[in-house]
C-alpha positions as CSV (number, residue, x, y, z in Angstrom):
1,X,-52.9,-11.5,-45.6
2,X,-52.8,-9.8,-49.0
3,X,-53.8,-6.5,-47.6
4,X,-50.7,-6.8,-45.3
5,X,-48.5,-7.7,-48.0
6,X,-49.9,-5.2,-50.2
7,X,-49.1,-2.5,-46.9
8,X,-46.2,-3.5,-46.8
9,X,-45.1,-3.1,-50.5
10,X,-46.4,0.2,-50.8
11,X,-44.2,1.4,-47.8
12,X,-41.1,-0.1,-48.4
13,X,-41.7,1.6,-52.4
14,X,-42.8,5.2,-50.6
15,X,-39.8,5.0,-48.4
16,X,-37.6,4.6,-51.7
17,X,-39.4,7.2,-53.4
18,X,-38.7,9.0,-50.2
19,X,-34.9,8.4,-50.5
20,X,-34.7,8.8,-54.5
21,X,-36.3,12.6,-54.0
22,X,-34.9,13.7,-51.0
23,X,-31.0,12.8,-52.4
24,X,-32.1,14.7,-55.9
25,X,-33.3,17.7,-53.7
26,X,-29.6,17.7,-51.9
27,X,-27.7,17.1,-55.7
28,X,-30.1,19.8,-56.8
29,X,-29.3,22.1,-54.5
30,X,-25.6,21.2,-54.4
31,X,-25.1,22.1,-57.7
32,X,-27.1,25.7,-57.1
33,X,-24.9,26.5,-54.9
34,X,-21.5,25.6,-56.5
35,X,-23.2,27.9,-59.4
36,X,-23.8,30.6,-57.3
37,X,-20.4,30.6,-55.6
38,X,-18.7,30.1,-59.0
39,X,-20.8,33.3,-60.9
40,X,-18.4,35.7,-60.0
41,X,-15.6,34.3,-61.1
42,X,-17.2,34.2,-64.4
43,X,-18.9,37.4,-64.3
44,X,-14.8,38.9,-63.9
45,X,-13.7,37.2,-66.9
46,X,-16.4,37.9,-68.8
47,X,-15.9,41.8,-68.2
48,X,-12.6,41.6,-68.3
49,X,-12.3,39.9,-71.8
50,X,-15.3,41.5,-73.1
51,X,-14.1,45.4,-72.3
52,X,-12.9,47.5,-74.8
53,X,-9.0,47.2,-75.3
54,X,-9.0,50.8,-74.9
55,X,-8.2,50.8,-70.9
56,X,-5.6,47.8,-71.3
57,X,-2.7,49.3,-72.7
58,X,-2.6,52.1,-69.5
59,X,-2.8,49.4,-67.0
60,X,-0.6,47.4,-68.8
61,X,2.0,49.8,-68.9
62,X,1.4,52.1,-65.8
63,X,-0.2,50.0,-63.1
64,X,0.3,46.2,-63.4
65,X,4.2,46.4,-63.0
66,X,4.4,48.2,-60.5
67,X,1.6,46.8,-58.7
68,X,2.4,42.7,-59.7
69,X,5.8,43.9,-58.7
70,X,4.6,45.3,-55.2
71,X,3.0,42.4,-54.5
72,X,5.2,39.5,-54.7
73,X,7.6,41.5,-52.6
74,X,4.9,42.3,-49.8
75,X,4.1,38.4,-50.3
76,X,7.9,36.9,-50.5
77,X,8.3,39.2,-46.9
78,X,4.9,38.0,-45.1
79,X,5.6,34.7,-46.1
80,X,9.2,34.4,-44.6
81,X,8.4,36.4,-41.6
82,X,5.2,34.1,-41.2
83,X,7.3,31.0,-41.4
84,X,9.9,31.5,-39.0
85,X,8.0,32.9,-36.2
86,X,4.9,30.3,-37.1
87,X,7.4,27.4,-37.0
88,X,9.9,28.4,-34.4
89,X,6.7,28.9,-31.7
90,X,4.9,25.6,-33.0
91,X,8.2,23.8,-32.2
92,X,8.7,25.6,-28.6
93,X,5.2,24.7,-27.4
94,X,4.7,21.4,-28.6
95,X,8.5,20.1,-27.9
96,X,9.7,21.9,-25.0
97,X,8.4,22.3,-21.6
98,X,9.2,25.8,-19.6
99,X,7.5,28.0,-17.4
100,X,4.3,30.0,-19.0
101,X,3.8,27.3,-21.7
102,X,0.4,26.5,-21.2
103,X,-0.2,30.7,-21.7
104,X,1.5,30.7,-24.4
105,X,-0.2,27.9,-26.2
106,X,-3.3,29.9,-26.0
107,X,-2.1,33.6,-26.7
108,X,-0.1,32.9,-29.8
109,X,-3.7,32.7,-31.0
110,X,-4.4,35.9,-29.9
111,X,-3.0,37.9,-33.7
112,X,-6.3,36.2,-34.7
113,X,-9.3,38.0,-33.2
114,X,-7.4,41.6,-34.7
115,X,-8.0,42.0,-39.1
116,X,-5.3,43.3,-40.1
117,X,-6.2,46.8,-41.0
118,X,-6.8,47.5,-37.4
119,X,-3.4,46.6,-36.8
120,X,-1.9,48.5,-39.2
121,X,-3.7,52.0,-38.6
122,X,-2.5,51.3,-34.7
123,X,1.6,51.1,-35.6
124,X,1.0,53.8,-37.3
125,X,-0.3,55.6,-34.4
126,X,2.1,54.4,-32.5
127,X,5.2,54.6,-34.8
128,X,4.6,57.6,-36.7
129,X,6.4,60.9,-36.0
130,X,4.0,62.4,-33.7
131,X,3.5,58.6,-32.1
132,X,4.3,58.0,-28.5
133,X,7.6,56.2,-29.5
134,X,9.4,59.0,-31.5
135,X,7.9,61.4,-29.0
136,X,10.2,59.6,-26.2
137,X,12.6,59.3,-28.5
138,X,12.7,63.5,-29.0
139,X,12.4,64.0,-25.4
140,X,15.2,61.5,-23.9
141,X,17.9,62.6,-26.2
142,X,17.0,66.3,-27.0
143,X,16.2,65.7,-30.9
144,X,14.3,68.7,-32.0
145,X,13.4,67.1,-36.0
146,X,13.4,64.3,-37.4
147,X,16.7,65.4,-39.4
148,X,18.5,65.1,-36.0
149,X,17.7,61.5,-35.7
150,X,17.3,58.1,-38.0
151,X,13.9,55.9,-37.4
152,X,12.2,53.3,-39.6
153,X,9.6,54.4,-41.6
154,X,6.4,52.7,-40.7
155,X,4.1,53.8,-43.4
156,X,7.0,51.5,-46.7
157,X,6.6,48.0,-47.9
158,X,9.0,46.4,-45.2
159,X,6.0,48.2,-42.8
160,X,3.4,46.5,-44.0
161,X,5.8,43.1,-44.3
162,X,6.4,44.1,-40.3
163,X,2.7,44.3,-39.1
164,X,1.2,41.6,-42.0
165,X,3.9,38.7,-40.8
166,X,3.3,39.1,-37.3
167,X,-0.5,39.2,-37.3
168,X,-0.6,36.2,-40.1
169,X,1.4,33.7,-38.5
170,X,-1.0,32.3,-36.4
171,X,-1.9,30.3,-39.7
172,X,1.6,28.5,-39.9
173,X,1.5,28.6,-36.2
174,X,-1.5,26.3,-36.1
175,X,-0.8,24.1,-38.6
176,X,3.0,23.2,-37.7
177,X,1.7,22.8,-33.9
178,X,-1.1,20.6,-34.9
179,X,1.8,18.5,-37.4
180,X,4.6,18.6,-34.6
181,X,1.7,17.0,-32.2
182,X,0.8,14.1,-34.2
183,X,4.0,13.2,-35.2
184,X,4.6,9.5,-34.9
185,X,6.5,9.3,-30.9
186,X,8.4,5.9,-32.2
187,X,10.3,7.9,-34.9
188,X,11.4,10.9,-33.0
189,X,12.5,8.4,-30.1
190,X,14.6,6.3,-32.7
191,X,16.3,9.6,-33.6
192,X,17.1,10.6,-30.5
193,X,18.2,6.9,-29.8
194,X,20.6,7.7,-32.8
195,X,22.3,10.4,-31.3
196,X,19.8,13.6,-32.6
197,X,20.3,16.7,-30.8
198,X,17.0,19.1,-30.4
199,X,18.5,20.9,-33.4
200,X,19.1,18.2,-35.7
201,X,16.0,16.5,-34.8
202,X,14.2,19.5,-36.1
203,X,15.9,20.4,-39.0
204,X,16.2,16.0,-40.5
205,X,13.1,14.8,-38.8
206,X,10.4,17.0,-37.5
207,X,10.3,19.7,-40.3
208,X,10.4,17.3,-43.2
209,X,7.7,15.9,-41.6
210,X,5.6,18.7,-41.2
211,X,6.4,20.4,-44.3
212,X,3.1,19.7,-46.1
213,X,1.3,21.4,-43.2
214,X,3.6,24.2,-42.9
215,X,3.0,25.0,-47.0
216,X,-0.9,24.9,-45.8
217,X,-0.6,27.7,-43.3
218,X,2.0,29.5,-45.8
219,X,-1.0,29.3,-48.5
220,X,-3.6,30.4,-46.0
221,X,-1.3,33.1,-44.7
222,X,-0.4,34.4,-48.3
223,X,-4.3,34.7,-48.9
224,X,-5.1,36.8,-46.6
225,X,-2.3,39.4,-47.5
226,X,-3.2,39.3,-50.6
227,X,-6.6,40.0,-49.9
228,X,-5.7,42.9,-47.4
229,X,-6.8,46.4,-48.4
230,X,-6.8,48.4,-45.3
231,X,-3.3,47.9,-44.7
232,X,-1.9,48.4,-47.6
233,X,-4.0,51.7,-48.1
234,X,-2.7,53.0,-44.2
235,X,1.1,51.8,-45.7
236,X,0.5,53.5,-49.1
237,X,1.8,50.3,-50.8
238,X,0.0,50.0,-53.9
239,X,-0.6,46.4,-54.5
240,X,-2.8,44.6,-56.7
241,X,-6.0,44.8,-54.6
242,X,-5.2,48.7,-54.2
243,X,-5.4,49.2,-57.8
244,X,-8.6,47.2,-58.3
245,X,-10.4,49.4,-55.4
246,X,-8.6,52.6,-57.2
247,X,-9.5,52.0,-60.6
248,X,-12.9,50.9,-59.8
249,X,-13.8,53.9,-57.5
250,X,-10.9,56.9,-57.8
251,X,-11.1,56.5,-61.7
252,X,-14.7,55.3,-62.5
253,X,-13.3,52.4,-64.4
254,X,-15.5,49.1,-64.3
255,X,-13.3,47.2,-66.8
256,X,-10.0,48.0,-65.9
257,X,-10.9,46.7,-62.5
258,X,-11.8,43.5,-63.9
259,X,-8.8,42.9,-66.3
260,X,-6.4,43.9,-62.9
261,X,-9.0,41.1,-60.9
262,X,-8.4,38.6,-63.9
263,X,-4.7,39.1,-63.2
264,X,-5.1,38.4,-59.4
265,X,-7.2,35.2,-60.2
266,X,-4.4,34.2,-62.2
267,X,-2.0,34.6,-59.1
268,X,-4.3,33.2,-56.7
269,X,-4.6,29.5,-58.8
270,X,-1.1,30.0,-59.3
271,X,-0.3,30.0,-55.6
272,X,-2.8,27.2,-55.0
273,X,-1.2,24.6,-58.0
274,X,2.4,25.6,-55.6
275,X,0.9,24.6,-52.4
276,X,-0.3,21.3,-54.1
277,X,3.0,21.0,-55.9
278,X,4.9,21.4,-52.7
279,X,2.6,18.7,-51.0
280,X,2.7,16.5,-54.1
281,X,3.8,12.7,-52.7
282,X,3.9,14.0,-49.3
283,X,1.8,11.8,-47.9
284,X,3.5,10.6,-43.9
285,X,1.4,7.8,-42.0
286,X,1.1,6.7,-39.0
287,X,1.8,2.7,-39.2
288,X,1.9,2.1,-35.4
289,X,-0.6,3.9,-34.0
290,X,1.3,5.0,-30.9
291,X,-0.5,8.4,-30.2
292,X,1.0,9.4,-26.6
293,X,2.0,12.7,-25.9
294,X,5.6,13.5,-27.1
295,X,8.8,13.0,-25.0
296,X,9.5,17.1,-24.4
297,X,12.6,18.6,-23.7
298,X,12.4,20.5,-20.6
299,X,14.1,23.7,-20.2
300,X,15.7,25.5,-17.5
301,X,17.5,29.1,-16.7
302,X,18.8,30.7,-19.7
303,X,17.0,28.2,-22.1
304,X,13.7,28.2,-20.4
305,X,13.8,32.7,-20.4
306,X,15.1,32.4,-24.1
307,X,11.7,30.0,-25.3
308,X,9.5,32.0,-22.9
309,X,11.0,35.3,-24.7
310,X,10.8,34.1,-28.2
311,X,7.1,33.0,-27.9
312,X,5.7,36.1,-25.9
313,X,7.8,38.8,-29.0
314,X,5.2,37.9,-31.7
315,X,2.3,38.2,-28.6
316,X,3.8,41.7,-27.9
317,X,4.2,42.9,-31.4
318,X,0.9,41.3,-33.3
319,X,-1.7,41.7,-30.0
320,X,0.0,43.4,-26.9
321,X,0.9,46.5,-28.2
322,X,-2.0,47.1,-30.7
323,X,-4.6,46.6,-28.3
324,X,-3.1,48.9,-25.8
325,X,-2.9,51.3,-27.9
326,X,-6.9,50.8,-29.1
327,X,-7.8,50.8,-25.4
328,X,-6.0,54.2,-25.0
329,X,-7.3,56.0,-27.7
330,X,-10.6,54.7,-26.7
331,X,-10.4,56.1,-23.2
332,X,-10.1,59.4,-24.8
333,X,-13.2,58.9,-26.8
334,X,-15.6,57.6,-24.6
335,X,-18.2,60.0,-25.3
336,X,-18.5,58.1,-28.5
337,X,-20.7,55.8,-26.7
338,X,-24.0,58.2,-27.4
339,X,-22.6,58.7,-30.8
340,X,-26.0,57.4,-32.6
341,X,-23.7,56.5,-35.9
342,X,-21.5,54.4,-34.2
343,X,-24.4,52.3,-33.1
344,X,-25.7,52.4,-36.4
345,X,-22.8,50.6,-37.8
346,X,-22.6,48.4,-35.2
347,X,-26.1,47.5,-35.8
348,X,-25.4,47.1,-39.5
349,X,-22.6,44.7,-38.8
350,X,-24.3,42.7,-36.9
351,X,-27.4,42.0,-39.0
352,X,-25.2,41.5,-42.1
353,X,-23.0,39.2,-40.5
354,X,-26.2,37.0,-38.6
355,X,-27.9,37.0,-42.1
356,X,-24.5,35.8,-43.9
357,X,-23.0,33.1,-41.3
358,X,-26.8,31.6,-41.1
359,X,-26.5,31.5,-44.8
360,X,-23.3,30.8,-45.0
361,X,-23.5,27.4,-42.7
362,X,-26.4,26.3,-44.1
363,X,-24.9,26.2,-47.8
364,X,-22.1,24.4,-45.8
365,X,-24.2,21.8,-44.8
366,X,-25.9,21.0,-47.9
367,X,-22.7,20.6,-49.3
368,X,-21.2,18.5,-47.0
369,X,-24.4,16.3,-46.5
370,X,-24.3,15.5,-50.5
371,X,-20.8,14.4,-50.3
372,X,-22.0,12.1,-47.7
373,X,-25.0,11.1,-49.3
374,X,-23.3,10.1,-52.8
375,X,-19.4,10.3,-52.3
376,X,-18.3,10.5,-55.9
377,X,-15.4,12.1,-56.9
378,X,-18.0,14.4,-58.8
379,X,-19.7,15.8,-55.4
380,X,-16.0,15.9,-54.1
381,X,-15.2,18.7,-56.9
382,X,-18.5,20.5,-56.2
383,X,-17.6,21.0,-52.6
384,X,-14.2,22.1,-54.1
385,X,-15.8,24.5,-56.1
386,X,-18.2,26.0,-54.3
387,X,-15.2,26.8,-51.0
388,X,-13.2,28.3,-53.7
389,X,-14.4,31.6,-52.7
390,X,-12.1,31.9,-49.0
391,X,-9.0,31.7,-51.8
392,X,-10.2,34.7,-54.0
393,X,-9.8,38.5,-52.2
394,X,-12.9,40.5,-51.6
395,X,-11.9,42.9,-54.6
396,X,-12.1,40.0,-57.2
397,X,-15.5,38.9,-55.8
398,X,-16.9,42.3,-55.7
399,X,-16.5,43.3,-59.3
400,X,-17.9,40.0,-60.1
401,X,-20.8,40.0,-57.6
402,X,-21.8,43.2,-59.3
403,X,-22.2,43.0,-62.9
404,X,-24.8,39.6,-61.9
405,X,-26.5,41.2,-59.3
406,X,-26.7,45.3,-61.5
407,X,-28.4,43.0,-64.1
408,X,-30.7,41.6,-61.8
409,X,-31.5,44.8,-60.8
410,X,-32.4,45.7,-63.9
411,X,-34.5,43.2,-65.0
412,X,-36.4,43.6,-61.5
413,X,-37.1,47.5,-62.4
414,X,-38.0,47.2,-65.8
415,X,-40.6,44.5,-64.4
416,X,-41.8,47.0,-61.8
417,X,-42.2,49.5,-64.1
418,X,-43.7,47.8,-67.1
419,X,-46.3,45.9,-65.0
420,X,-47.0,48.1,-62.0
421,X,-45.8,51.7,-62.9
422,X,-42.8,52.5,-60.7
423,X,-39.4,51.2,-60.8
424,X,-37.6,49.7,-57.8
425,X,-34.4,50.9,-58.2
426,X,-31.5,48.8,-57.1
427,X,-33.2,47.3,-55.4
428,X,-30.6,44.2,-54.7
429,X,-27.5,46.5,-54.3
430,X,-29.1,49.4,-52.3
431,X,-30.4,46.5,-49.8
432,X,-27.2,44.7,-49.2
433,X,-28.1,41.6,-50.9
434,X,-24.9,41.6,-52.9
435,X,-23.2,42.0,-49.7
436,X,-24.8,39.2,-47.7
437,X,-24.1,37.1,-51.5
438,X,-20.6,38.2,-51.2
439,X,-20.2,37.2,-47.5
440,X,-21.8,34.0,-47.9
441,X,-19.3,33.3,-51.1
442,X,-16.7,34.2,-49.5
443,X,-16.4,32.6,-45.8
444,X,-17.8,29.4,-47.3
445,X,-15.0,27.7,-47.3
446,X,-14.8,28.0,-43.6
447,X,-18.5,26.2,-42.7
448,X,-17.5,23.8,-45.5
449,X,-14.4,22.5,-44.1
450,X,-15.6,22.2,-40.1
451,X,-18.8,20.5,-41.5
452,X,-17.2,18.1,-43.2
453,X,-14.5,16.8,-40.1
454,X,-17.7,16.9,-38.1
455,X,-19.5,14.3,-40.7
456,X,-16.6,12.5,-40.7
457,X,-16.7,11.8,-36.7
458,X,-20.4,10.2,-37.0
459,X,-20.7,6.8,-37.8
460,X,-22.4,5.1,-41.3
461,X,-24.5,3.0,-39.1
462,X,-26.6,6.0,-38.2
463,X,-27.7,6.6,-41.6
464,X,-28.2,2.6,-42.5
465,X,-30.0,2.0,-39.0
466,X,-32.5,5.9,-40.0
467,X,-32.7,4.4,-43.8
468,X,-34.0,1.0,-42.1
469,X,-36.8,2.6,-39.8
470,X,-38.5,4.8,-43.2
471,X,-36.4,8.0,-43.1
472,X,-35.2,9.8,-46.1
473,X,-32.0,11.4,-46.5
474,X,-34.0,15.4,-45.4
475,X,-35.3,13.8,-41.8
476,X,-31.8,11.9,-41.2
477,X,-30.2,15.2,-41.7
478,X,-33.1,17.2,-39.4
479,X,-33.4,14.0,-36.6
480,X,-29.9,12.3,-36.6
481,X,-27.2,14.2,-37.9
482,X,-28.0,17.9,-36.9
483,X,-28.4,17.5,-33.6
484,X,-24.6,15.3,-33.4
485,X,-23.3,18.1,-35.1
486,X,-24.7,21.0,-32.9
487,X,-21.1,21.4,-31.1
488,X,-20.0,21.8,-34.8
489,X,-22.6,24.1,-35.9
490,X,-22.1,26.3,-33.0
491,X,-18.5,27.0,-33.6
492,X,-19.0,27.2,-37.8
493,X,-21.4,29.8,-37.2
494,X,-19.0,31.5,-34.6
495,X,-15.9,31.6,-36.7
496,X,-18.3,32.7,-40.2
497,X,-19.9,35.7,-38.0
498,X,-16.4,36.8,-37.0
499,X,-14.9,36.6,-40.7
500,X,-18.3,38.3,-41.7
501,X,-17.7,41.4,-38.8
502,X,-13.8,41.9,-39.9
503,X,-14.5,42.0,-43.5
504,X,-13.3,45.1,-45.6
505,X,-12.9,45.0,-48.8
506,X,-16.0,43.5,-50.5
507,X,-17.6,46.0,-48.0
508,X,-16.2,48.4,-49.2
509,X,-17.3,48.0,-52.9
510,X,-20.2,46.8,-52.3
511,X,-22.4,49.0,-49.4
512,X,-25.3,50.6,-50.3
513,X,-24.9,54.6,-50.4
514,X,-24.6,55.9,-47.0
515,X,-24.2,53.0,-45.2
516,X,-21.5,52.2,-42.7
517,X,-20.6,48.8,-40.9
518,X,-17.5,48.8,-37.9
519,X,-15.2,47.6,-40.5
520,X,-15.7,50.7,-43.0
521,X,-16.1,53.3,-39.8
522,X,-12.8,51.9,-39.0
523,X,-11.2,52.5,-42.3
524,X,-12.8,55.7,-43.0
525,X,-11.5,57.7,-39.8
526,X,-8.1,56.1,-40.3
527,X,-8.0,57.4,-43.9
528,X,-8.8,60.7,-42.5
529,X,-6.1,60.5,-39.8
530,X,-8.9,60.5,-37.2
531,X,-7.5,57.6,-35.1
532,X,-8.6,58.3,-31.6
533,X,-12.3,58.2,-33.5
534,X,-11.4,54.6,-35.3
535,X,-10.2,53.2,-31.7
536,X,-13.4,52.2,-30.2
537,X,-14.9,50.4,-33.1
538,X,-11.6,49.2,-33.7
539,X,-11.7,47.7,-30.4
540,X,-15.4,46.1,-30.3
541,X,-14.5,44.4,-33.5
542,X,-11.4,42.6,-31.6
543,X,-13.4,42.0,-28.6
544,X,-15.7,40.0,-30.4
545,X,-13.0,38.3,-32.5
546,X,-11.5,37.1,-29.4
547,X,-13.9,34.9,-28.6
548,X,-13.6,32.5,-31.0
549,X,-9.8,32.3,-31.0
550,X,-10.0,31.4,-27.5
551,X,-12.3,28.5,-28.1
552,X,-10.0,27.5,-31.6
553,X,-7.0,26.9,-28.8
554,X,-9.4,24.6,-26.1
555,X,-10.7,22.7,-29.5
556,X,-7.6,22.1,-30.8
557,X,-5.6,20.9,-27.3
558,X,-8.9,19.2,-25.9
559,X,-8.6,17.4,-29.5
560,X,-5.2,15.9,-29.1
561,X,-5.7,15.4,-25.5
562,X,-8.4,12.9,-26.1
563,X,-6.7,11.4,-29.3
564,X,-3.6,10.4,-26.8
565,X,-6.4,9.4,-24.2
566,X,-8.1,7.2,-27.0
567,X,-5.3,5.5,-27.9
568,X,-3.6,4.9,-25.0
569,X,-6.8,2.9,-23.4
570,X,-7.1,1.3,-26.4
571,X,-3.7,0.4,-26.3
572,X,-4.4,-0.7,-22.5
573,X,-7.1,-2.8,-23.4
574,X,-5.0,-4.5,-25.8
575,X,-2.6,-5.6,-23.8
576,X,-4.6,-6.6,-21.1
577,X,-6.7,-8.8,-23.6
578,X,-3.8,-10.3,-24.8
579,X,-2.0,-11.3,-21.3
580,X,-5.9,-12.9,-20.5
581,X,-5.9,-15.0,-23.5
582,X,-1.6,-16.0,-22.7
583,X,-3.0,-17.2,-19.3
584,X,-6.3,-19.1,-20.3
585,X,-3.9,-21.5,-22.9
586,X,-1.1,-21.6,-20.3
């Protein structure tokens, strides 16, 4: 009997020892992480402030205004362009009913699977003077130069606002879609009961309400073209992130880099505190649960050819075209294909971006499991923290990946050489470790936020009911809640591997010497005007990007879908309970 007791005791106190190490292992590691994703930021200030003043007053004078100035234009453009055709298409496929809807629901995703850079290098191609459009412009009407004849000029600002906007607003698209869809059906029926027209129930009802999703895909959307290098670089518009990659490489200047990077930083938070001003009190609930699918307008003839019309142009212009014209070019270059350097990259790409998303999603998951484990409002800001990385461009995170990882380097070598004789180089740099760190700090964010809607779908109990049978919190994560999340996993690790193949510019900064991924063969044959040679990596890179775009549109309609299923049995059964219980007291 003792013995038993005495069994007893020292289980239940080794399963709480059990629990007490395994949550200080997560913490632990939680808080690693958020320090490694927050060390570049540092690292940029640091070398920004602690430069000597001597570079400042040049970039003070000849490159931020003009840059800063450049910027906020290209942004003001991608953000207006984004919005309208985001908003417009969101309110076409989720309100209105007309022939090809279904198609278009799906290939309004499309802009997606292409970065933007490979966009960019294809209008030009295609728009340029020698392009196929001016050509057929020359030959139709006789024009001889282009003196004889006016045509926009692809490679300006409103260019780049042009082929940015209409690959981008897939964010706003998204988000306004996914808003307009959950929108409560009682309120939008008691407009129309109050005389609303489509228009007016847009404008006073529906866009209100979707306004703080709307500013999310603006944000998102903003981001990203501020991020953009390639682009800008085919466009010659000299933004921000063009004179951090120019400074840093064309004039062999460390810490003016940084101080232009500090500057960015400072726009980036700035654009963030908007987007949480513009939400602030926005807050829209659903108080009666109805979540049936929405009373559409259906539209016929003229109305029906107008929707279909509006939703295929940003389809045409941001996927259509640019891939017809990659596939074209490619045709032409097929011989390529035993080209042993375009392998090589592909290779390249494809180990860097396994090695990162793997990385990448398991960071995600510690993270995510800690906030579930102890959900403070302290764990909440180190998950904040550490996904801050998606919001800073790769140029800002390169400069401040490297000073970190040179002096690691260093300390590594002078090791190697004091204790064993040689010296190893960089051996962290010329590896791609700062690559992979830079991958993994950057796309985050993205295995962050689908881990944490997937914890959110799985029940408390399962953690009580694995606490009560003598689990700690490290085999609850390995037995319980791994293998409910695997559907979640599957598509974190599928978006990170994409982001990871499409990135540019930390790549750019931050490849070893003589090494080439899709991304930078891309970028360095369209520099050189060689765009028939960019076309087939330019294509394998949106073949592989397609993939998950396709399964982002089945997620997010099969989502909804079963929402309005959920409810509406619920609903059902409701009722049904209720009548029985009327009829057993009458």
């Amino acid at each position: 009997m003792l013995h038993s007791q005495m069994t007893k005791s020292y289980r239940m106190f080794a399963a709480r020892t059990s629990v007490f190490t395994g949550e200080r292992v997560v913490r632990v590691l939680s808080l690693a992480i958020s320090a490694i994703a927050l060390a570049p930021l540092l690292a940029v200030v640091y070398l920004a402030l602690g430069s000597s003043s001597e570079v400042w007053p040049h970039i003070s004078k000849y490159v931020l205004p003009e840059a800063t100035i450049t910027t906020l234009l290209l942004m003001l453009g991608v953000a207006t362009l984004t919005a309208v055709v985001g908003v417009v298409c969101a309110w076409l496929v989720a309100m209105c009913r007309f022939p090809g809807r279904r198609l278009m629901d799906v290939a309004l995703l499309l802009p997606f699977a292409v970065p933007t850079y490979i966009i960019a290098f294809s209008y030009v191609e295609l728009m340029d003077y020698t392009g196929p459009v001016q050509t057929l412009l020359r030959d139709v009407f006789g024009f001889h130069t282009s003196r004889d004849y006016w045509f926009p000029e692809i490679r300006s600002l409103g260019g780049a606002v042009f082929v940015m906007g209409f690959v981008l607003y897939p964010y706003v698209y998204l988000a306004a879609r996914a808003s307009f869809l959950i929108q409560s059906a009682c309120t939008l029926d008691v407009s129309r009961t109050l005389g609303a027209g489509p228009l007016r129930l847009f404008y006073s009802v529906a866009l209100p309400l979707a306004r703080p999703a709307i500013v999310v895909g603006l944000t998102l959307a903003l981001l990203e073209c501020l991020n953009d290098i390639g682009a800008v670089t085919f466009f010659g518009v000299k933004t921000l992130t063009f004179a951090v990659y120019d400074t840093w490489l064309n004039r062999s200047s460390l810490a003016g880099a940084a101080q232009i990077a500090v500057v960015m930083l400072a726009l980036v938070l700035g654009l963030m505190w908007l987007e949480s001003f513009a939400r602030r009190k926005q807050r829209f609930h659903q108080s009666t649960g109805t979540y049936r699918s929405l009373q559409a307008y259906q539209l016929t003839g003229v109305s029906a050819l107008a929707a279909l019309a509006a939703c295929a142009l940003p389809v045409l212009l941001g996927f259509i075209l640019p891939a017809g014209m990659l596939l074209s070019r490619s045709l032409r270059r097929l011989d390529q294909l035993a080209d042993p350097a375009l392998w090589q990259a592909a290779v390249n790409s494809l180990w860097l971006a396994i090695i990162a998303c793997s990385f990448a999603v398991a960071m995600g998951l510690m993270l995510t499991y800690n906030r579930r484990l102890l959900p403070s409002r302290a764990n909440q800001w180190i998950g904040r923290i550490a996904s801050i990385g998606y919001a800073i461009p790769g140029t800002i995170l390169a400069v401040g990946i490297l000073l970190p990882v040179a002096g690691l380097d260093n300390m590594i070598a002078s090791f190697s050489t004091h204790y064993f004789g040689f010296s190893t180089g960089l051996l962290l740099l010329g590896s791609g470790t700062a690559l992979i760190y830079a991958y993994c700090v950057r796309f985050l964010a993205v295995a962050y936020g689908q881990l944490d809607g997937g914890f959110g779908k799985i029940t408390p109990h399962y953690d009580m009911a694995a606490r009560t049978l003598g689990h700690g919190p490290m085999q609850t994560l390995g037995k319980v809640h791994v293998p409910l999340l695997r559907p979640v996993l599957l598509s974190a690790i599928l978006v990170a591997f994409v982001e990871c193949m499409k990135e540019l510019p930390a790549t750019l900064l931050l490849r070893p010497f003589n090494f080439e991924t899709l991304s930078t063969t891309v970028y360095n044959h369209a520099s050189m005007e060689a765009f028939e040679d960019a076309a087939l990596p330019s294509l394998v890179i949106v073949a592989v990007g397609i993939v998950p775009v396709i399964m982002l549109a089945r997620t997010s309609s099969a989502s909804f879908r079963n929402k309005v299923r959920y409810h509406t049995a619920a609903a059902s059964k409701t009722t049904l309970g209720s009548h029985t219980e009327a009829a057993r007291q009458t």
